[in-house]
C-alpha positions as CSV (number, residue, x, y, z in Angstrom):
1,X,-48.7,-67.5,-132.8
2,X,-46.5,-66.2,-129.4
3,X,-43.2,-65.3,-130.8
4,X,-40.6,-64.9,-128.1
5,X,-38.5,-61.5,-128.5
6,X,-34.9,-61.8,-127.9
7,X,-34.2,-58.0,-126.1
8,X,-31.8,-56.0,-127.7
9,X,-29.1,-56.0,-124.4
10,X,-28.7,-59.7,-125.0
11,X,-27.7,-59.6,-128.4
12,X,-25.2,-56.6,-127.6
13,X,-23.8,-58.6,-124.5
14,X,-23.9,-61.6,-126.7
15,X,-21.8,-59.7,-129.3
16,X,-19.1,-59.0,-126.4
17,X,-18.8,-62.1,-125.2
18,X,-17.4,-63.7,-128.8
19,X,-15.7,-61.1,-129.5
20,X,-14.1,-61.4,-125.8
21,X,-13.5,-65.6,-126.2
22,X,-12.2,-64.1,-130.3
23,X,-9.7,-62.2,-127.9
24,X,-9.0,-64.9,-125.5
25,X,-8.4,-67.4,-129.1
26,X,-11.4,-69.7,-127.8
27,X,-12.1,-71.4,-131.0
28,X,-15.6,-70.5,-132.0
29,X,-17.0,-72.5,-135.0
30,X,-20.7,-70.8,-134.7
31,X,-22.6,-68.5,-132.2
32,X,-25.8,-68.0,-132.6
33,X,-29.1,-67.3,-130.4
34,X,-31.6,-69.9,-130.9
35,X,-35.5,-69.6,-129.4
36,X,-36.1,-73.1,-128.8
37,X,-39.8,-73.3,-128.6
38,X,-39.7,-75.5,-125.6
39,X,-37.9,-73.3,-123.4
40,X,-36.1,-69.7,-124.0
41,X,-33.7,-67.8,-125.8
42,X,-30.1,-69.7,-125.6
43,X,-26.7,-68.3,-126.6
44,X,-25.2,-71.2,-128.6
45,X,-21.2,-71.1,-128.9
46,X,-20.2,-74.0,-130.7
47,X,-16.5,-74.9,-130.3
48,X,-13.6,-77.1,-130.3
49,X,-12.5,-76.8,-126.9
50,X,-15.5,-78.7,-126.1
51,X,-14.2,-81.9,-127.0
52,X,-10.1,-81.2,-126.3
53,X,-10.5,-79.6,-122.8
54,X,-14.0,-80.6,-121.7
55,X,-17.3,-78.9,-121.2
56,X,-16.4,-78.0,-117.7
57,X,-13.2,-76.4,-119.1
58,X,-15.0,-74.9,-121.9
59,X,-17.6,-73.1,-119.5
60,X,-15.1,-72.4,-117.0
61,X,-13.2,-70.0,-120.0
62,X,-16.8,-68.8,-121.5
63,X,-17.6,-68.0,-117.7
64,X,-14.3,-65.6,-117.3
65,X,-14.9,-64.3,-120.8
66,X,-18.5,-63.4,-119.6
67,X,-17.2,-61.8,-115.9
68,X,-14.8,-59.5,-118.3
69,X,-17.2,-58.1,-120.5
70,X,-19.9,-57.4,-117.6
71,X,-22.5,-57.9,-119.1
72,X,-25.9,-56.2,-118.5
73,X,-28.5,-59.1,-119.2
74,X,-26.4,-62.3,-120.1
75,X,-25.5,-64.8,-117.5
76,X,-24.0,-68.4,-117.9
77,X,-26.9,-70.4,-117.9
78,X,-28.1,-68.6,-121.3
79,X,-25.6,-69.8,-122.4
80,X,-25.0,-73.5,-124.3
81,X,-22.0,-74.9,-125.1
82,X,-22.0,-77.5,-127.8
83,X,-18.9,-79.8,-129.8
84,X,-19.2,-79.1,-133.5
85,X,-19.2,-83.0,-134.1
86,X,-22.7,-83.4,-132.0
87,X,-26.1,-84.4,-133.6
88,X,-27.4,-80.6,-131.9
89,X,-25.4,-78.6,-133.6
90,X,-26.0,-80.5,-136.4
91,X,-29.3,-80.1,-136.5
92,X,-29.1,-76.3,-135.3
93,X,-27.0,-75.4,-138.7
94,X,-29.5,-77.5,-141.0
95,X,-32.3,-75.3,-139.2
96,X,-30.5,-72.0,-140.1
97,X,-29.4,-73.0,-143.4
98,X,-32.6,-74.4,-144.8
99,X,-33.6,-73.0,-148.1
100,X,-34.8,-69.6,-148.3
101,X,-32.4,-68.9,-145.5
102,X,-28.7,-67.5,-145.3
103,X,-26.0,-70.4,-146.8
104,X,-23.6,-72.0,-144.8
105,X,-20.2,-70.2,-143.8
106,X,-19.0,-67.5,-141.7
107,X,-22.0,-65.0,-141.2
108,X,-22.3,-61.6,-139.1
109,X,-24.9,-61.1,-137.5
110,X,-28.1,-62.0,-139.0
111,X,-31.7,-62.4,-138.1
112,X,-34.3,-65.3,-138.7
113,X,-37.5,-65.7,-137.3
114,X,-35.5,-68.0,-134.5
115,X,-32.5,-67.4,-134.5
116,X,-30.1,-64.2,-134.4
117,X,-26.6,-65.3,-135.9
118,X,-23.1,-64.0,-135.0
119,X,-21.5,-66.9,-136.9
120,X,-22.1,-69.6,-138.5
């Protein structure tokens, strides 16, 4: 089976950017890189903001976060934004927590076979 390889400058620039939005005190409740089979390797922050200023807010503050870190490989459309109330992320943390894997709560950096966890 073709497994996608998620380069090592992306998780680096990945690292910067929460810890940059951390900084800024964007609430993050999970980031994690997820290879979605039907498409690429997304950055999925997970916050708050989504639903009390708006995705368009929300993206507007990732995207300034993002310009202040300069990041070699990551750009905004890598990136997904989602609420922590939607049927997504949802599904996204049930993925990463089945059994045999990691627990839920808050989790540095760890690797699955799809998925490369800042937090969770």
């Amino acid at each position: 089976m073709y497994q996608k390889v998620l380069l090592e400058d992306l998780k680096e620039d990945g690292r910067l950017l929460v810890e940059a939005l951390e900084r800024n005190r964007f609430p993050i409740t999970a980031a994690v890189w997820h290879d979605y089979p039907e498409a690429q390797w997304r950055l999925v922050i997970v916050s708050t903001a989504v639903d009390s200023i708006g995705p368009m807010a929300a993206y507007s503050r990732v995207q300034r976060a993002l310009q202040s870190v300069e990041p070699s490989e990551l750009t905004l459309s890598d990136i997904s934004l989602l609420s922590p109330r939607s049927q997504e992320f949802q599904n996204l943390r049930s993925l990463v927590s089945a059994p045999g894997r990691h627990g839920p709560g808050r989790t540095r950096e760890v690797v699955f076979e799809d998925a490369y966890v800042y937090r969770m």
